[in-house]
C-alpha positions in Angstrom: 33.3 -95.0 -91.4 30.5 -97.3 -89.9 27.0 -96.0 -90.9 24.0 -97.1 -89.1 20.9 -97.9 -91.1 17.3 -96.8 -89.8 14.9 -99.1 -90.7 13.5 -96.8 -93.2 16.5 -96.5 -95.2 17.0 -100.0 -95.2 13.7 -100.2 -96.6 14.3 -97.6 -99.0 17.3 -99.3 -100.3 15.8 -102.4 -100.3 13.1 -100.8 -102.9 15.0 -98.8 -104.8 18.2 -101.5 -105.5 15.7 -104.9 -106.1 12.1 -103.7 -107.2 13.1 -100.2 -108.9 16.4 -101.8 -110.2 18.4 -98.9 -109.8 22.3 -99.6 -110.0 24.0 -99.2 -106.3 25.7 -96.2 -107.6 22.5 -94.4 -108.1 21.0 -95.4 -105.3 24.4 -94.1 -103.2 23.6 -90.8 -104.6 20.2 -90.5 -103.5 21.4 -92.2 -100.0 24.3 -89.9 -99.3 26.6 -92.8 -98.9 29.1 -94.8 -101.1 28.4 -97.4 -103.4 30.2 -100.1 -101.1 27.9 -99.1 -98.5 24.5 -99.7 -100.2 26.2 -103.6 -101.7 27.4 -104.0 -98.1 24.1 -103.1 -96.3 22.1 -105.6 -99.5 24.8 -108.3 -99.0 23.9 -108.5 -94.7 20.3 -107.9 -95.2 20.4 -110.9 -97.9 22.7 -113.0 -95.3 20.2 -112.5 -92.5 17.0 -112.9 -94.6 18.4 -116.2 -95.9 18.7 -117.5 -91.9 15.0 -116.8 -91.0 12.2 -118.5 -92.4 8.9 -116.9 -93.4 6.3 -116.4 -90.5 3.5 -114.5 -92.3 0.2 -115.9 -91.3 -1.9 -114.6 -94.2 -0.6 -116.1 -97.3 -1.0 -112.8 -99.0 1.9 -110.9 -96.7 4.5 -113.8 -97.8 7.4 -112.9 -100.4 6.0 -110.5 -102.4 2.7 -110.0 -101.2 3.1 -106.5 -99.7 2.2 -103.3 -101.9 4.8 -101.4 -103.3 6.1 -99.4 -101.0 4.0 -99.9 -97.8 6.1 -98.3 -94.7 4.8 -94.9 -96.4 1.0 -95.9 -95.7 -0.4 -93.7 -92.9 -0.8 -96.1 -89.3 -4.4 -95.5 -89.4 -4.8 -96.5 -92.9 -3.2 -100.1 -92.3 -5.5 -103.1 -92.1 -5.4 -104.3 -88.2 -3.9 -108.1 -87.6 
């Protein structure tokens, strides 16, 4: 069965699996999904991430610069480009 992602729940994988280092079981649970699902959807996120090069102007939004979780923030609390 073919599951499309939202963009948030890539996002939550994303933070759960590599900065929370939760197991892909776990996170499967919370997801609602099966394991194979969340290792497929980190192995073509990883694949496509590894194709495009980093086009962050402000050196502080490269790898690793954003907060912790910051697609929860509120739009109007967000810093304008």
């Amino acid at each position: 069965m073919r599951r499309d992602w939202t963009d948030r729940e890539v996002l939550e994988v994303l933070d759960l699996t590599e900065r929370q280092g939760l197991s892909a079981a776990v996170v499967a649970v919370r997801m609602r999904c099966s394991r194979s699902a969340i290792l497929g959807l980190r192995f073509r996120v990883n694949s496509d991430s590894d194709k495009v090069a980093d086009k962050a102007k402000r050196p502080e939004n490269r790898d690793g610069g954003m907060p912790a979780r910051w697609w929860d923030v509120p739009t109007q609390h967000r810093r304008r480009a």
